[in-house]
C-alpha positions in Angstrom: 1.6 -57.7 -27.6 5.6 -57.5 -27.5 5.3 -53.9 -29.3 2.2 -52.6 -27.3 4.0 -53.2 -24.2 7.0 -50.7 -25.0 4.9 -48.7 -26.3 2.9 -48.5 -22.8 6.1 -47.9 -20.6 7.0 -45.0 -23.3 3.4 -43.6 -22.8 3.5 -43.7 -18.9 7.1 -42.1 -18.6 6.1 -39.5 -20.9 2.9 -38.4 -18.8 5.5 -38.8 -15.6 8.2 -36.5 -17.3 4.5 -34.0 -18.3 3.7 -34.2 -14.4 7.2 -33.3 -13.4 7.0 -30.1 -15.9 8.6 -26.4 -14.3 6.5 -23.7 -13.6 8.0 -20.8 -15.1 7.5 -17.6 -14.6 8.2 -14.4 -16.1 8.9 -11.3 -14.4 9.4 -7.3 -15.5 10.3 -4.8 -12.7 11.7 -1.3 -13.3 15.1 -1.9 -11.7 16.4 1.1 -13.6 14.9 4.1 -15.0 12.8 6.8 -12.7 10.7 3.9 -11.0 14.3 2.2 -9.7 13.6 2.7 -5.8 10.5 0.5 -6.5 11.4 -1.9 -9.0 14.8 -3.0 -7.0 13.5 -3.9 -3.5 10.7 -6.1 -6.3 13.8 -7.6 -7.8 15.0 -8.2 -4.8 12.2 -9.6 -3.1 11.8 -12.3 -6.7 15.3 -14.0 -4.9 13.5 -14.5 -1.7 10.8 -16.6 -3.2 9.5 -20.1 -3.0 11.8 -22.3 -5.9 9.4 -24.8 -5.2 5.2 -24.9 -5.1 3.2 -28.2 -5.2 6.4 -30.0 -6.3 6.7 -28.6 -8.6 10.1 -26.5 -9.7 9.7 -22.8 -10.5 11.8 -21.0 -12.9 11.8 -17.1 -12.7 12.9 -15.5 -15.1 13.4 -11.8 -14.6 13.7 -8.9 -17.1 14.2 -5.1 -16.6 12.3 -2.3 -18.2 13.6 0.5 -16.8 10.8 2.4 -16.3 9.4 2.3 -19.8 6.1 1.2 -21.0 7.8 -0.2 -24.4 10.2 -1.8 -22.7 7.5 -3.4 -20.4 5.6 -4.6 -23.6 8.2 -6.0 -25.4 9.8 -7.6 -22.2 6.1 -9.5 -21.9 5.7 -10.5 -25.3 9.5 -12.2 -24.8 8.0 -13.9 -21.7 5.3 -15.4 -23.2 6.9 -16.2 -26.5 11.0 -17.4 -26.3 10.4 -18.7 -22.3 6.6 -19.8 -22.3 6.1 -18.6 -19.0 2.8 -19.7 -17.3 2.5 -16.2 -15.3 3.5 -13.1 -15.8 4.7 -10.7 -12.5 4.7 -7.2 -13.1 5.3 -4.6 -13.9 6.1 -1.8 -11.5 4.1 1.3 -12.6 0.8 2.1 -14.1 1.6 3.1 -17.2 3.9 -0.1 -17.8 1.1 -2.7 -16.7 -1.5 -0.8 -18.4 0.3 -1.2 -21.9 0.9 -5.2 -21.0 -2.6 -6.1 -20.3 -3.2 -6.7 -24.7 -0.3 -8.7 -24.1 -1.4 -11.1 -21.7 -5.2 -11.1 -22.8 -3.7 -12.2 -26.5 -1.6 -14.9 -25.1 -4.1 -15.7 -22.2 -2.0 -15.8 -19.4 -2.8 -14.8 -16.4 -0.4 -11.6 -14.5 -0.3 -10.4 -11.4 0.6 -6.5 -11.1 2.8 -4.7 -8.8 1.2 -1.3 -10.0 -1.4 1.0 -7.7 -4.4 2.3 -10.3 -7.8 0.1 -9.9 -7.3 0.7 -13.8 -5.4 -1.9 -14.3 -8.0 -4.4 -13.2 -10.8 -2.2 -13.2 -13.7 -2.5 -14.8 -13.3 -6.5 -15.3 -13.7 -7.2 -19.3 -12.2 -10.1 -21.4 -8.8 -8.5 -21.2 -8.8 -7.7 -17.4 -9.9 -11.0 -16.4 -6.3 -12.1 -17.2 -5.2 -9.5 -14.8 -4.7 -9.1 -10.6 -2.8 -6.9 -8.6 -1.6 -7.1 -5.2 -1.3 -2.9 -4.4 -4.4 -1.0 -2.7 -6.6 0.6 -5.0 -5.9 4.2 -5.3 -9.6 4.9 -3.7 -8.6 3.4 -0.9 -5.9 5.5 -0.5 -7.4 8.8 -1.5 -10.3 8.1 1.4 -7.3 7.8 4.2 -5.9 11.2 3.3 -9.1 12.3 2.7 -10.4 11.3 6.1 -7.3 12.3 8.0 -7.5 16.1 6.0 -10.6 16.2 7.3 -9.9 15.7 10.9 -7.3 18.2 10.3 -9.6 20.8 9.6 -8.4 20.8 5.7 -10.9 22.5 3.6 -9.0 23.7 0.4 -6.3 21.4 -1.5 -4.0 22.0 -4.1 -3.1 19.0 -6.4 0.6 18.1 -8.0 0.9 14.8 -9.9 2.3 13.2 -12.5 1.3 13.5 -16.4 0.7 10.0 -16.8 -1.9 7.3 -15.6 -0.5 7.6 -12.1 -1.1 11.0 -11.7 -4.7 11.4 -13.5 -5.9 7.9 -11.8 -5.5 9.8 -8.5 -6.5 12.8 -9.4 -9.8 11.2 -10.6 -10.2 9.1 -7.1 -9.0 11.9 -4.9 -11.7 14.4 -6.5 -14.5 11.8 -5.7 -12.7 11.2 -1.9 -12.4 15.3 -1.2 -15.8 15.8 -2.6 -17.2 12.9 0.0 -15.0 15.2 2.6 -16.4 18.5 1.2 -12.8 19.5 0.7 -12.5 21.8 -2.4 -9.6 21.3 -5.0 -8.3 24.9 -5.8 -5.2 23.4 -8.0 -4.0 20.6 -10.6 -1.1 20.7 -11.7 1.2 18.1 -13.2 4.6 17.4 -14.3 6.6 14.3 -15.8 8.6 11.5 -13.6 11.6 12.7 -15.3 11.4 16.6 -14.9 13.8 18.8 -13.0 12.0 21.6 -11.7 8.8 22.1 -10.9 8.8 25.9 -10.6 5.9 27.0 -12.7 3.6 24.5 -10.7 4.4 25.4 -7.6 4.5 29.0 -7.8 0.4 28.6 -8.9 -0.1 26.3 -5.8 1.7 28.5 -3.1 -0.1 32.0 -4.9 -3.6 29.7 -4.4 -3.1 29.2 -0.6 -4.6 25.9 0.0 -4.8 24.9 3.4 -3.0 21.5 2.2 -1.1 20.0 -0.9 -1.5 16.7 -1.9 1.6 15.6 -4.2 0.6 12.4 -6.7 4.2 10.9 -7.6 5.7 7.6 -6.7 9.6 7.1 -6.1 12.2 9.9 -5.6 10.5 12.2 -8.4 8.0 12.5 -5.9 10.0 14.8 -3.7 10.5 17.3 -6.2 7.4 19.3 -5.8 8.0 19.3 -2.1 11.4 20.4 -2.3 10.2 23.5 -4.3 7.3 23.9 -1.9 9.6 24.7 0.8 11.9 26.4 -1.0 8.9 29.1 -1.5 8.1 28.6 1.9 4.9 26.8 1.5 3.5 26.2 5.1 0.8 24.4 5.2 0.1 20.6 5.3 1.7 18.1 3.3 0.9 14.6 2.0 1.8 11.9 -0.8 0.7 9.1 -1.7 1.3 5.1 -0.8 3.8 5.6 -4.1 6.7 7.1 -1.9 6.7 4.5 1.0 10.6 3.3 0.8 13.9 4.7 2.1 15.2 6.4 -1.0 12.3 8.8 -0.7 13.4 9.5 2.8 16.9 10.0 1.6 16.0 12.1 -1.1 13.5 14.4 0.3 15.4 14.7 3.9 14.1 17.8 5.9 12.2 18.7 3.2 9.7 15.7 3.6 9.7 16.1 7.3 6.2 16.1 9.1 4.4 15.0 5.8 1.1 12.4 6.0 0.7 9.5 3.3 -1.4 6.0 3.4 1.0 3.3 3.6 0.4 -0.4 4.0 0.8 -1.8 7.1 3.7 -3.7 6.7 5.8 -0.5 6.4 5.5 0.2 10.4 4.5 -3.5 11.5 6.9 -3.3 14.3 4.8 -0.8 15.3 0.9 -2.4 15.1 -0.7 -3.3 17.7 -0.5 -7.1 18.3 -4.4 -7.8 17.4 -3.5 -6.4 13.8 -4.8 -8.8 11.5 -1.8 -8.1 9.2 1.1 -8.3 11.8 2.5 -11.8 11.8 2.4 -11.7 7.7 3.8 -8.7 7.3 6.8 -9.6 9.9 7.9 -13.1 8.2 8.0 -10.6 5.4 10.4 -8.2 7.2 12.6 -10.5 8.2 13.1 -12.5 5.4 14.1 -9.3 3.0 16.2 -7.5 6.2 18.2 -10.9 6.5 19.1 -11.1 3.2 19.9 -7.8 2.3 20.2 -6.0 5.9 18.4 -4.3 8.5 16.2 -1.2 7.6 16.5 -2.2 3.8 13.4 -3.3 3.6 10.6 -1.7 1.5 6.9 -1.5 0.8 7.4 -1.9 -2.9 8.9 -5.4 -2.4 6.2 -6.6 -0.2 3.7 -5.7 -3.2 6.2 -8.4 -4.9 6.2 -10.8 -1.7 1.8 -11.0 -1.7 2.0 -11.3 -5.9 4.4 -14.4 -4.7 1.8 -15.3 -2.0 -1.5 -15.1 -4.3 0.8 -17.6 -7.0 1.8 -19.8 -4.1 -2.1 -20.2 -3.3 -2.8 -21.1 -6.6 -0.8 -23.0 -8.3 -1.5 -26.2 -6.2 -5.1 -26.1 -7.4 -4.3 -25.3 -10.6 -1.8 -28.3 -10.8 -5.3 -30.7 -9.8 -6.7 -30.0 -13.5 -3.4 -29.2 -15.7 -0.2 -29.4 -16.6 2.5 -26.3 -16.6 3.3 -25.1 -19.9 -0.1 -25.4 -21.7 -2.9 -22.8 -22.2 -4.9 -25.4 -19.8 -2.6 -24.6 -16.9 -2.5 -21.1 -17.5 -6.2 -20.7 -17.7 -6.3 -23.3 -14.6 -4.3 -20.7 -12.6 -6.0 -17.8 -13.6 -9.1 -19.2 -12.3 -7.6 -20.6 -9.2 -6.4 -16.8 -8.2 -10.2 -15.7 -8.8 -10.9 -18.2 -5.8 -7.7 -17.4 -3.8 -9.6 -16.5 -0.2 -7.8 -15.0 3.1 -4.6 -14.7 2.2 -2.5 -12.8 4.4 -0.5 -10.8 3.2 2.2 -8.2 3.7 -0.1 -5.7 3.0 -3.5 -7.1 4.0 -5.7 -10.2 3.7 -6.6 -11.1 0.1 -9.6 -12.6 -1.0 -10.4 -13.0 -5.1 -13.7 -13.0 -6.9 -14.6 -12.7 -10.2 -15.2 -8.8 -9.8 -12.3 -8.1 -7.9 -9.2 -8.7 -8.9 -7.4 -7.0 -5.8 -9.1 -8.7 -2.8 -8.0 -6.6 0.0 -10.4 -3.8 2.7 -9.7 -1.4 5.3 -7.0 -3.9 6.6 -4.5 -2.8 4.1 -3.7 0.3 5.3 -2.5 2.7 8.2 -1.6 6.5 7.9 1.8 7.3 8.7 3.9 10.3 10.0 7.4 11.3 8.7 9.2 11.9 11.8 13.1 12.2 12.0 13.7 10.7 8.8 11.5 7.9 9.6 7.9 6.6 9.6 5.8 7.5 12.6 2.1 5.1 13.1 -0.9 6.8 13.4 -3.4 5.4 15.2 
């Protein structure tokens, strides 16, 4: 009895000190590389997150992979393996969470994607069930240009986007969108995030004269075709894509971007919603937070993809923590089915609600079309 006794008070302070385990989790964000004006405000966004979620302490630990898609594998395999992390967050682009997903199915933890295509959790399989994302699904986006080409009288469209998954996922989604529209594409063309001129593609588009160009890209190499466009004194309507929304596009692209159309998600012009908008009071705290750490007009769309992965974790990890402890392949698998469940969550970019055939959770909330005026972003109604 003198021995069992010990042994009991060794047993319970053990399961205490299991209860009392750290949530860690692993994040990979392009902060360098052609992706940097998204991955940064990401980054930045990781520093404005909860350190604390159902008691328990969160560790983040946060890797760069500068825009490449082996860098983004190998950075998840290091997560999983030298820090056990319970989730992975990330990674910036397509092609980079495309190439992690055999990652995180292997290890079975669940990840939560800061990357556009409906690719990367689309259609749900064994691997994809490990997967979410918090960005609108490229359809979504394609039917808001769509839509507002339409009512623009649009009826031919030239296509420039990237040569990677970015570009031929909305190439794909915007052909099914225009078709819907009866808006005929009359060019695709394509180039490489890290090109420096663009001359041969737009020299096809401007001889084809569509009555509007829609330019795939994401970041600051997204300007480049419209640069060139002007430069040959293309004069017909412009749009991008959700993948330009942040300042460093602005700055880059200067009166060269001017009077362009793109889908962005609402949290981009909150200040300017109306005040029934179902996504105005999320997307504010949002605002607010990121401008008072890092100053006013800094803020970026790209982090608030960051800010709802943050959110959807928040939601689940209490649940999760009801049936297992962090660091075991129960708790991961508890939180991966506790973000299946996650319902009305609002977001910076909409109101998420999980199921086990959608992994993105968001509708028509979680988006407005937008107007570059004077260097800035003008709400359309």
């Amino acid at each position: 009895m003198k021995l069992l006794k010990p042994l009991a008070i060794a047993a319970l302070a053990l399961a205490s000190q299991l209860a009392q385990a750290d949530i860690n989790v692993g994040v990979t964000v392009s902060a360098t590389g052609p992706a940097a004006s998204l991955g940064i405000p990401e980054k930045n966004t990781i520093e404005l997150m909860p350190q604390s979620i159902g008691g328990q302490k969160i560790n983040y630990i946060v890797l760069d992979d500068a825009s490449d898609t082996t860098a983004a594998v190998s950075n998840t395999r290091k997560l999983i393996s030298e820090h056990k992390v319970d989730i992975i967050l990330g990674s910036t682009i397509t092609p980079n969470s495309l190439a992690m997903i055999d990652v995180v199915a292997e290890a079975q933890t669940p990840m939560i994607s800061m990357a556009a295509s409906a690719r990367i959790v689309e259609p749900q399989d064994a691997k994809k069930r490990w997967v979410f994302k918090t960005p609108q699904n490229d359809i979504m986006m394609s039917m808001a240009i769509a839509n507002h080409m339409a009512k623009s009288g649009v009826k031919t469209v030239a296509f420039i986007g990237f040569s990677d998954a970015y570009g031929e996922g909305w190439f794909q989604e915007f052909s099914k969108s225009a078709a819907l529209k009866n808006i005929q594409i009359t060019v695709n063309e394509r180039y490489a995030r890290s090109d420096t001129s663009v001359t041969g593609q737009v020299l096809k588009t401007v001889a084809a004269k569509p009555d509007a160009v829609l330019i795939a890209g994401s970041g600051t190499p997204a300007a480049l075709p419209q640069k060139a466009l002007k430069e040959r004194g293309y004069a017909g309507k412009l749009y991008q894509t959700h993948g330009v929304a942040n300042a460093d596009f602005l700055r880059v692209g200067g009166k060269d971007v001017e009077g362009t159309f793109l889908p962005v998600g609402p949290m981009l012009v909150v200040d300017q919603l109306p005040l029934g908008h179902p996504v105005k009071a999320a997307g504010t705290n949002y605002v607010k937070a990121y401008e008072a750490k890092y100053g006013a007009g800094s803020v970026s769309t790209f982090g608030g993809h960051a800010w709802d992965a943050g959110l959807l974790m928040s939601a689940a990890v209490p649940v999760a923590l009801k049936s297992a402890t962090p660091g075991t392949p129960a708790f991961r698998a508890a939180l991966r089915d506790a973000l299946e469940q996650v319902k009305d969550v609002a977001g910076a970019h909409g109101i998420f609600s999980m199921s086990a055939s959608d992994h993105l959770g968001l509708d028509d909330r979680a988006y407005v079309m937008v107007k570059i005026e004077n260097g800035t972003w003008k709400y359309q109604p």
